[in-house]
N, C-alpha and C positions, 0 to 999 in steps of 0.2 A: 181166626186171630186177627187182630186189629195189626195195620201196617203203617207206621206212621210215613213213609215214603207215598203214600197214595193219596194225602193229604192234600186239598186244594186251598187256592188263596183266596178269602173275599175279595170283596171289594171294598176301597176304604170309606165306602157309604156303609157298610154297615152298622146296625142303628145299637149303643149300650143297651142293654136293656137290665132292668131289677129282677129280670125270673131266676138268671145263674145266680146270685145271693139268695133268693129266695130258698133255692134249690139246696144248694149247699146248709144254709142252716135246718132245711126239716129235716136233711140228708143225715145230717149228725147227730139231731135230737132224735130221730129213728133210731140210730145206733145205738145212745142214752140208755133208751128205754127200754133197748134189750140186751142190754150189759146186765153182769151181775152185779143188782145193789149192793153198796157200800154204806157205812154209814152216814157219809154225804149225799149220798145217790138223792134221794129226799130232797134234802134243800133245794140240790141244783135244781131239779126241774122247779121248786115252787116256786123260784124267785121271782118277783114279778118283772124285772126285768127281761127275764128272760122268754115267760109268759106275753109281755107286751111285744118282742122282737120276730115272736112264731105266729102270732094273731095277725102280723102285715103278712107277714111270708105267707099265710095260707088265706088270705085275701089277693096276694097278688095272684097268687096259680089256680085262685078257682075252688077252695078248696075248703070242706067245712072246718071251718074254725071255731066252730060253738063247743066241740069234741074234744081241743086243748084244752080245758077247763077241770074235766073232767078226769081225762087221763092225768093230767099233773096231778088233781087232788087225791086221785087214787094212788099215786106214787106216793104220799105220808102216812099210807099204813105198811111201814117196811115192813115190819114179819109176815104178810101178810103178802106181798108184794114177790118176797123170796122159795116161799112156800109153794107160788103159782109157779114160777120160773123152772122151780125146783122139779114142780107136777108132770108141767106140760112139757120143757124144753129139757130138763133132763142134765145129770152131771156126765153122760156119757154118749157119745155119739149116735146111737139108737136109743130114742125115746118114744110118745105119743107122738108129739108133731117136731119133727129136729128139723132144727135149725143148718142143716149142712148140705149143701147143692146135690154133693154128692149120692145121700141119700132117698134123691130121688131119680135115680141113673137107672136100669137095671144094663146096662153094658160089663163087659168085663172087665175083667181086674185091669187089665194094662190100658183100657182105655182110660179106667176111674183116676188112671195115674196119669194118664194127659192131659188128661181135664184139671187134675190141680195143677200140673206143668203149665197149661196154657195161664190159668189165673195169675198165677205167679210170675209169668213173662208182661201179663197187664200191667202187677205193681211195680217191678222193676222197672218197665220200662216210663216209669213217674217216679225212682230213685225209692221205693217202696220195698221192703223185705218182711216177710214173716219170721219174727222171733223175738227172743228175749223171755223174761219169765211168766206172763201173763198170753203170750201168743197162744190163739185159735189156730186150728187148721185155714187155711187160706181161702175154702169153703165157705167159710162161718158167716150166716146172715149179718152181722156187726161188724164183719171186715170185709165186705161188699159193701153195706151202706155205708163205712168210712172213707174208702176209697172211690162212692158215687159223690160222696161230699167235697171231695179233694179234689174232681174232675172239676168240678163244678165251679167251683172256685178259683182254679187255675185258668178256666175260661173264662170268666168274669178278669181275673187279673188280665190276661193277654188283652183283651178287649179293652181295657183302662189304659191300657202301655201302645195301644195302638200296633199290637205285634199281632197283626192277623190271620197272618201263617200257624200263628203258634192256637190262637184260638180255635181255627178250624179242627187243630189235630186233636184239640179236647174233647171238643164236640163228637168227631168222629171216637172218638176212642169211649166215649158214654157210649154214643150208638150201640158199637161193636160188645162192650160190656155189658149191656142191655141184653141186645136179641140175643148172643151168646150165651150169656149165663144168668144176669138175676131175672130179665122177664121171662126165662124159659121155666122156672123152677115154684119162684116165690108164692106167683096164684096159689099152687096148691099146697102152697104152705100156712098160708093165711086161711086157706078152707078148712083147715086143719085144725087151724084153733078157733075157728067159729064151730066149725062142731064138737069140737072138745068143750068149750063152755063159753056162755054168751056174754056169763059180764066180768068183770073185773078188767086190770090194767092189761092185760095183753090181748082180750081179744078188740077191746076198744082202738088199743095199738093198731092191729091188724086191720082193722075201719081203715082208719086215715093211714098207714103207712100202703096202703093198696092204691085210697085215691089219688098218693103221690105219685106211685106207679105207675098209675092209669096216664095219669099228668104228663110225665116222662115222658114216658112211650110213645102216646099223643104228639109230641111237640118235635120228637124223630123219627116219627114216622116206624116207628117197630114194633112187632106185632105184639101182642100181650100173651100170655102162655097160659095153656088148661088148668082150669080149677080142680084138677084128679088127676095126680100120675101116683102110680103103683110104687113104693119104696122098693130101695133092693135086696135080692135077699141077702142072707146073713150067710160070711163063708170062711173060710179059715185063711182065706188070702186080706183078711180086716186088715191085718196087723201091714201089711205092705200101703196101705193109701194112709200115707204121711210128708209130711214137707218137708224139705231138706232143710238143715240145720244154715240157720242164719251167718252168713257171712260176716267177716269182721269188720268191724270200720267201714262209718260213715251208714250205719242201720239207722232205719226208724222203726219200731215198731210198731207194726197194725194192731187191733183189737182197742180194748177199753182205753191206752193210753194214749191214744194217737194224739189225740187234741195236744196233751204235754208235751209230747216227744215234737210235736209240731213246733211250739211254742220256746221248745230248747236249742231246735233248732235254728230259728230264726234271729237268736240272737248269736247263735256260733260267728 
């Protein structure tokens, strides 16, 4: 678990850089695209706005960008779109390829419950809580990349504000959320929906949401995780790995609304 006491100070040469924006906006369009479509879900992604804002980002990191084109167009066949989702990721925590850390554990039950423990000490400790009526389990592919998006950007602010203390602990605290959890897991989650099916919107996702990965990890130095780990099996202890019920006052919630609740927030 990441300790923000172990945090070191740059030095005040160190140089802005465009990769933390970058970062943060695939971070979220990652998340986007594996939320459950609405009948907005469509627009947003096709806007060309938005299209032109992801096409630097993935020039600045290296990263093919010819594949936004695509994946956005393939986002305006929504039934079509919900059906995949519906296929592969499933309306219930075991599916083909699930989307949940967890489910690629095979530890025991009281470990599976430290492992959401520790995730959830992550978000809090960035004023983050899982709940509200939309909340995933803490696990959830889409409330990892929201919350890789929110590091990201918090490091880019600190770095603007000339608070370099505060940057570093971002940084470290991606690290730590990196090797800990999404790069331990996600390879074999993306291998998951390339061999489940080759084309359509989510295994195109899994393309470029891997080379961002790859990008990530690269740039802190942490390891990237096997393309094959074994699901866990199925036990009667399911019903215990659940997240404790959302605290009151001063919540955000993670999952699909985070952008809003971000955005509600900032004007509190």
């Amino acid at each position: 678990m990441w300790d923000s006491e172990h945090c070191s100070t740059p030095t005040p040469h160190t140089p802005l850089s465009t990769h933390q924006l970058a970062r943060a906006k695939l971070a979220r369009f990652v998340a986007e695209l594996f939320s459950e479509p609405d009948e907005s879900w469509g627009a947003r992604l096709a806007d060309d706005a938005v299209r032109d804002e992801l096409r630097i980002a993935a020039r600045i990191l290296e990263l093919p960008s010819e594949r936004l084109d695509a994946i956005c167009d393939s986002a305006g066949a929504l039934d079509e779109c919900r059906a995949a989702r519906a296929r592969l990721l499933g309306h219930t925590v075991r599916s083909e390829c699930p989307p949940h850390e967890l489910e690629y554990d095979r530890s025991e039950i009281f470990q599976q419950a430290q492992s959401l423990a520790d995730i959830a000490a992550f978000y809090r400790a960035f004023g983050f809580e899982m709940g509200g009526r939309l909340a995933e389990r803490g696990d959830h592919f889409v409330a990892e990349w929201e919350f890789l998006s929110v590091l990201a950007f918090k490091e880019l602010l600190a770095l603007q504000a000339s608070n370099f203390e505060n940057a570093v602990c971002c940084r470290e605290a991606q690290r730590a959320f990196l090797k800990e959890h999404a790069a331990r897991w996600m390879p074999a989650f993306f291998n998951r929906l390339r061999r489940a099916e080759t084309r359509g919107l989510l295994p195109q996702a899994a393309r470029l949401t891997e080379a961002l990965l790859r990008e990530w990890c690269g740039a802190l130095s942490v390891p990237f995780g096997p393309e094959w780990l074994d699901l866990r099996p199925i036990s009667d202890g399911d019903v215990n790995i659940s997240c404790s019920p959302a605290q009151a006052g001063g919540v955000v919630e993670l999952g699909p609304t985070l952008a809003a609740a971000l955005e509600l927030r900032g004007r509190d």
